[in-house]
C-alpha positions in Angstrom: 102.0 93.9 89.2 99.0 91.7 88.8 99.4 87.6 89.0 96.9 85.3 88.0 96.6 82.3 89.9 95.3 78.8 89.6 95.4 76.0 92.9 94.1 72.7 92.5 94.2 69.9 95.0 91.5 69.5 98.3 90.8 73.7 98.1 86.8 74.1 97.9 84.9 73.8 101.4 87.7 74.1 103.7 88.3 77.9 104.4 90.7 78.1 101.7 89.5 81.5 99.9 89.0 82.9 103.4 92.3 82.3 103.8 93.7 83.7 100.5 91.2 86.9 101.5 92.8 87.4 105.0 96.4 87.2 103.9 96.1 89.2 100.6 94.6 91.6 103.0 97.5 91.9 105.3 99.9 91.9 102.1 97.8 94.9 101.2 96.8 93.1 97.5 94.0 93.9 95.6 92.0 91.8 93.7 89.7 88.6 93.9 89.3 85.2 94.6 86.8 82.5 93.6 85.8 78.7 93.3 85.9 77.1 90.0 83.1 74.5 88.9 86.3 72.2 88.7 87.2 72.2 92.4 89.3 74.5 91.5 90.2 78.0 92.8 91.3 81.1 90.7 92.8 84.0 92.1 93.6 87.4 90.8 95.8 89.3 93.0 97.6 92.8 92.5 100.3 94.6 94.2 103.8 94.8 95.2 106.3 92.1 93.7 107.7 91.7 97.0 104.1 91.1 98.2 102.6 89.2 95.9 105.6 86.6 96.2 104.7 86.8 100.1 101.3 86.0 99.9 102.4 83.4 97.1 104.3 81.3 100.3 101.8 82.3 102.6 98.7 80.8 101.2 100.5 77.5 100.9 101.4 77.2 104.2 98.7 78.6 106.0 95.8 76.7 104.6 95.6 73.9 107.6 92.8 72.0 106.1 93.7 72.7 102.2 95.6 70.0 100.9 97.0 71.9 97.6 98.1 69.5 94.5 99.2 72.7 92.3 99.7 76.5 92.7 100.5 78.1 89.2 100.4 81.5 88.8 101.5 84.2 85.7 101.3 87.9 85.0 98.7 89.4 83.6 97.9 93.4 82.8 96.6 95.5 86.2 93.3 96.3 86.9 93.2 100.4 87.6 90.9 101.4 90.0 90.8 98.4 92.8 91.0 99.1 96.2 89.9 95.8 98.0 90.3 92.0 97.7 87.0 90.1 97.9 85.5 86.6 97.8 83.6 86.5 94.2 80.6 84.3 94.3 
């Protein structure tokens, strides 16, 4: 399963996609994440249902100097072939 995800709130300049990398990592995800030219921060991360609703609860709480406003996140379709998550620049 692959979720798309959007966070807004204090998530740009504070370790936040480090963060996301590290745990999607451990939650052995696939997938990206980036910052948005609207402080934003999208995320595209694939695996496991029971994973990806781990790293889902994870992110939230262990962002220490995020402050996140919003976390939405839908399906989308998977993306064959992956076999990392990265920090897109």
């Amino acid at each position: 399963m692959r979720y798309a995800v959007r966070v807004t709130g204090i998530v740009q300049g504070v370790g936040f996609r480090y963060t996301v990398c590290r745990t999607a990592e451990e939650e052995k995800l696939t997938g990206w994440v980036k910052n948005e030219w609207d402080g934003s921060v999208s995320i595209e991360a694939q695996g496991q249902i029971q994973n990806l609703e781990r790293f889902l609860r994870e992110i939230q709480e262990r962002s220490r100097w995020a402050d996140i406003d919003h976390l939405e996140h839908r399906r989308i379709a998977e993306c064959s072939g992956e076999s990392s998550f990265h920090v897109k620049y």
